[in-house]
C-alpha positions in Angstrom: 0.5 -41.5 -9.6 4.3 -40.6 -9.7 4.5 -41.7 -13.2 1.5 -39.8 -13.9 3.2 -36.7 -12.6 6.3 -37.4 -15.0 4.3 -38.1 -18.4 4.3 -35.1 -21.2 2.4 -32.5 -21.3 0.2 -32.5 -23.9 -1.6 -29.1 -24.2 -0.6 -25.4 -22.8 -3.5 -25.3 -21.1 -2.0 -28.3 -19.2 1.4 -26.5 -18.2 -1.1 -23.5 -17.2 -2.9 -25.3 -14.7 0.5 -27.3 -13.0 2.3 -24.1 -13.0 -0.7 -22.8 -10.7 -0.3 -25.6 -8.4 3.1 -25.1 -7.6 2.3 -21.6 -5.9 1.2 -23.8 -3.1 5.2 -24.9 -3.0 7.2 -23.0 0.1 10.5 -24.3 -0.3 12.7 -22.7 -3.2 14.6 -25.8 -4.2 11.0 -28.1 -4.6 9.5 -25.1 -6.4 12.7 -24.7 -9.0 12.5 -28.3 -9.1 9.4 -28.6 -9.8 9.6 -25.5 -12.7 12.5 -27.7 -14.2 10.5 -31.0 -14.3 7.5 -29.1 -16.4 10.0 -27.7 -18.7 11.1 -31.0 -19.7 7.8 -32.4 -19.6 6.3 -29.6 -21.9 6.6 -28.1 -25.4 9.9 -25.6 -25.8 6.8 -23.3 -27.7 4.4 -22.8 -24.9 7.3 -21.1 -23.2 6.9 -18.2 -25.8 3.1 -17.5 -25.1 2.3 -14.6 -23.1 0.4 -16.7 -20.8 2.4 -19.0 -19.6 5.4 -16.4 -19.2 3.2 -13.9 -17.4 1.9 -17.2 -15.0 6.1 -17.7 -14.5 6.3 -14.1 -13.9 3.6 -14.5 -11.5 4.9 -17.2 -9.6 8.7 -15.7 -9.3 6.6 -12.4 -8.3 4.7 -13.8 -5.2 8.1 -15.4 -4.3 10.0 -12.1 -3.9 12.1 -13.3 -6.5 11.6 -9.4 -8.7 14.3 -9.9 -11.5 13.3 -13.1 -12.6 9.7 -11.8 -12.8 10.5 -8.5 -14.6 12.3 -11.2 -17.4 9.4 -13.2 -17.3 6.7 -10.3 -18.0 9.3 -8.1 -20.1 9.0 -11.6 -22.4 5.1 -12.0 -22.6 5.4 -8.1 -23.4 8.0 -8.2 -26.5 7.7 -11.2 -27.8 4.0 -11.0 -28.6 2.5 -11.7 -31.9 -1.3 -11.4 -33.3 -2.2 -15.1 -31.4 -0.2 -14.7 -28.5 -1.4 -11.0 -26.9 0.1 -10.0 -23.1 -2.8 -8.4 -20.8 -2.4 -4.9 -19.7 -1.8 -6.5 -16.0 1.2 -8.1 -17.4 2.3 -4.5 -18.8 1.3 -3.3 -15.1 3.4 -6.1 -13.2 6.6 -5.8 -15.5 6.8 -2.1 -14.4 6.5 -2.8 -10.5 8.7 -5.7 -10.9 11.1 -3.3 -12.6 10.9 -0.7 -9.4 11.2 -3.4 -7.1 14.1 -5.2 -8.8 16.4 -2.1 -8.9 17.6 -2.0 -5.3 19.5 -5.1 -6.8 21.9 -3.1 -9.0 25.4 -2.3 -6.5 25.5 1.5 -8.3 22.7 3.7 -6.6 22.9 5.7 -10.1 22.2 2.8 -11.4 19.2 2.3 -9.6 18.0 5.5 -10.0 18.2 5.2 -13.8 16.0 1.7 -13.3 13.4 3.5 -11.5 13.6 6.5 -13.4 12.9 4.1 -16.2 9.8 2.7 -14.5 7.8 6.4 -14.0 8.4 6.7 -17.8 7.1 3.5 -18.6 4.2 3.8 -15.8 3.4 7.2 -17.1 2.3 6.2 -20.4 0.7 3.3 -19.2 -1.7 6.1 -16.8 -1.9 8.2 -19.9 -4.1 5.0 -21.5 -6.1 5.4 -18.1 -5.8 6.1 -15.1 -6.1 2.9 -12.2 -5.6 2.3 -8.8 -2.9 -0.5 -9.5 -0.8 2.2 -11.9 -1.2 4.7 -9.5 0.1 2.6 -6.7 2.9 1.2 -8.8 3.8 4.8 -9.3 4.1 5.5 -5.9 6.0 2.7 -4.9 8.3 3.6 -7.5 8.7 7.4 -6.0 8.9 5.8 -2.4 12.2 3.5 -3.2 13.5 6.6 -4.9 13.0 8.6 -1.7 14.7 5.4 0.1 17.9 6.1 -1.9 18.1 9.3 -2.3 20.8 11.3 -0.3 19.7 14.9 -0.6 16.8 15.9 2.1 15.1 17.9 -0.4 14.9 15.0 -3.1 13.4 12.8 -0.4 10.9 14.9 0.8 9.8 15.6 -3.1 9.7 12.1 -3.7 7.8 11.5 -0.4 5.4 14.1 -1.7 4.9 12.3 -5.2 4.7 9.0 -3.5 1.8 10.3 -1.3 0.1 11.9 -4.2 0.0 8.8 -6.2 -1.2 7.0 -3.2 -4.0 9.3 -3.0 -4.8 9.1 -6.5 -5.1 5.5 -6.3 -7.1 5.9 -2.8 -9.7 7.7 -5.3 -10.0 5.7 -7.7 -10.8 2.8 -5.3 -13.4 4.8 -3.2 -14.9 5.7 -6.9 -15.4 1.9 -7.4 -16.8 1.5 -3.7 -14.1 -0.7 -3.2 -11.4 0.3 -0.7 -8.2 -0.7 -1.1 -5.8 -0.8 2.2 -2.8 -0.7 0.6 -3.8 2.7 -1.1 -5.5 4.2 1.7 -2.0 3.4 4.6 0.8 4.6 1.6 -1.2 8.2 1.0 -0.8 8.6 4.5 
């Protein structure tokens, strides 16, 4: 069975399926481990389809681990091609992943520019339609700009945009019959 776990790859599909096991892994060395194991046991190509770098993104996402995600999903976003389409969600989780990976930059201007960057790219992504998830993910982003801003009227405008997103996204989930907790506690 340990052989077994060694041998090739031999379809995408394959890699797709053992990268969803190791989200059961809690320890960060096994889990890099294991991520370096598959890539030598799999095809340097399936690493350029959107799915397998949005399930990477996914996996480094749950973890906390927010910059290696946002490369992950800003890869299944650019590097598509007519057979090998990203999913709006991957679109979705690159922005939030952006937001979330800012507070990583030492500059606080330059965190502001990374957020700043996110409502741009999460407003057009509202103006294709409007969701609970993109109007949560804006909020968030307004709510880590009110966490570094310094001026008491920026925070309280940014607490106020957070909140309205929040709402919006409460909305949209009551619309569906479907509540969604994390919507409901940020709009308060």
């Amino acid at each position: 069975n340990h052989l077994a776990e060694n041998d090739p790859l031999v379809s995408a599909e394959e890699l797709l399926i053992k990268l969803d096991n190791l989200s059961e892994l809690d320890d960060n060395n096994q889990f890099e481990l294991a991520i370096n194991n598959l890539s030598t046991q799999s095809s340097v190509e399936w690493y350029k389809q959107a799915s397998i770098q949005e399930r990477m993104a996914d996996l480094y996402s749950n973890r906390g681990q927010f910059l290696r995600a946002e490369e992950f999903y800003r890869q299944a976003i650019v590097n598509e091609s007519s057979e090998n389409i990203s999913t709006l969600r991957a679109v979705e989780q690159w922005i939030n992943c952006l937001a979330r990976s800012a507070h990583h930059k030492n500059d606080v201007n330059e965190q502001i520019k990374q957020l700043m960057e996110a409502i741009q790219y999460g407003e057009s992504l509202l103006s294709l339609g409007k969701t609970s998830e993109r109007f949560c993910i804006m909020g968030g982003i307004y709510k880590r700009l009110a966490e570094i801003a310094q001026d008491p009227q920026n925070i309280e405008n940014y607490l106020s945009k957070a909140s309205e997103y929040y709402h919006q996204g409460e909305k949209c989930q009551r619309k569906l019959s479907m509540p969604n907790p994390y919507a409901m506690l940020n709009a308060w």
